[in-house]
C-alpha positions in Angstrom: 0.0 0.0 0.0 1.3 3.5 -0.7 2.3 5.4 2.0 4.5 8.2 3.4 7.4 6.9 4.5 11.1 6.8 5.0 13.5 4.2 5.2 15.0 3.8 8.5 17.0 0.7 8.0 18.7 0.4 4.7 20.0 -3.2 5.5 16.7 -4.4 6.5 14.1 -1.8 4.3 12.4 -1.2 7.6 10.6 1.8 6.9 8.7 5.0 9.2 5.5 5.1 8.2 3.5 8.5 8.4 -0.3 7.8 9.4 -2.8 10.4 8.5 -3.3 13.0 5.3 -0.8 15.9 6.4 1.2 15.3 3.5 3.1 18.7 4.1 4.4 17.6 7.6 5.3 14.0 6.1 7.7 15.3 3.7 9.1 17.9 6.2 10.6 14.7 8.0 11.9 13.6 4.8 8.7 11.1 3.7 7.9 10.3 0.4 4.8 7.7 -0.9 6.5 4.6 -1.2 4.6 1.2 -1.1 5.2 -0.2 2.0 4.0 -3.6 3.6 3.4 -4.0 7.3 5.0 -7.5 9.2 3.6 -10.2 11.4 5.5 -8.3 14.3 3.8 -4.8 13.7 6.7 -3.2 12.0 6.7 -1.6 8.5 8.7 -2.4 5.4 9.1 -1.4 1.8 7.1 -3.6 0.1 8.6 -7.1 -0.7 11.0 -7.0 2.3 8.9 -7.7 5.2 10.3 -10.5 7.6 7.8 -13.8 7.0 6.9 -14.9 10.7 9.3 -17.7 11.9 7.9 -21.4 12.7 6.6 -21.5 15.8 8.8 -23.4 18.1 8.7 -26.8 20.3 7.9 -24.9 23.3 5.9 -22.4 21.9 3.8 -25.7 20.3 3.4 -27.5 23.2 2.1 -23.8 24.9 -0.5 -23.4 22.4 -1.9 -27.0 22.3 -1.8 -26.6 26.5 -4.4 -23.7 25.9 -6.1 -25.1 23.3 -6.9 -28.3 25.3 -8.1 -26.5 28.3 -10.4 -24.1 26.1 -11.8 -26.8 23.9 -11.2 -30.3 25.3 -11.4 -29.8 28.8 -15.4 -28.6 28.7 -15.9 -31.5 26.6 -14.4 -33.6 29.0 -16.5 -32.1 32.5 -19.2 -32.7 30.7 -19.4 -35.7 30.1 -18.0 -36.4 34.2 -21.4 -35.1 34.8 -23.3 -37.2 32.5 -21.6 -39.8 34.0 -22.4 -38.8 37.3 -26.3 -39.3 36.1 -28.8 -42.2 36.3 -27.2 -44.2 33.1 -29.9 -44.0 30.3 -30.0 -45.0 27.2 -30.2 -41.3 25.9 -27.4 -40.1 28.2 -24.9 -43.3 27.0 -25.6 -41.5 23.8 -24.9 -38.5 24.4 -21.9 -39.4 26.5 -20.5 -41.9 22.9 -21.6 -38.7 21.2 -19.5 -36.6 23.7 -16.4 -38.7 23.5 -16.5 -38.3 19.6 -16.7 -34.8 19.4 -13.7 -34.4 22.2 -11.7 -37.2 20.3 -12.1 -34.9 16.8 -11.5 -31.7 18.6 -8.1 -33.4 20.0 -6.9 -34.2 16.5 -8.0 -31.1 15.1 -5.6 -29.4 17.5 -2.7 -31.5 16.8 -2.9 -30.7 13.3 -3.9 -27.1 14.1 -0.7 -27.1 16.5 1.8 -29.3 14.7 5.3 -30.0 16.6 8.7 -28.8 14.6 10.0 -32.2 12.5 13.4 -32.5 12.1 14.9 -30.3 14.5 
């Protein structure tokens, strides 16, 4: 996108970007329209330099699949602890099997959403 700028980083292409129509006071701090890109980290490059976001490490893997199991699988899980907790039925043991399916797909879905590093 085009955008007053200036190039604060010549290595790198990181740029300043000016935000707002004052096109005056963006070229008195040496701006000109360049097209710029923003990055995954919030900082601003001339287009076709931005940095691509790096893989998501081990740790940082094993953090999101923690968070995602205790959003997502964990209320799965209670409920079906009370279920169990109830007079056994033949339309609870549904909904229990029922239960256990949904939390069994929701488990792989997260691996795959979360997958660990290969090769390192």
């Amino acid at each position: 996108m085009e955008k007053y700028a200036k190039i604060i980083n010549q290595k790198t292409k990181e740029c300043e970007v000016g935000f707002g129509d004052d096109a005056h006071f963006f070229m008195s701090l040496g701006m000109t329209l360049m097209d710029v890109e923003e990055a995954y980290n919030g900082n601003w490059y001339l287009e076709g330099y931005a940095p691509e976001k790096p893989a998501p490490t081990e740790e940082e893997q094993r953090k999101n699949r923690e968070l995602a199991y205790t959003q997502e699988v964990d209320p799965i899980t209670c409920h079906i602890q009370r279920l169990a907790d109830e007079e056994q039925t033949p339309e609870i043991i549904a909904e229990i099997e029922r239960l256990k399916q949904e939390r069994d797909e929701k488990v792989q879905e997260i691996k795959e959403r979360y997958p660990y590093p290969v090769g390192e």
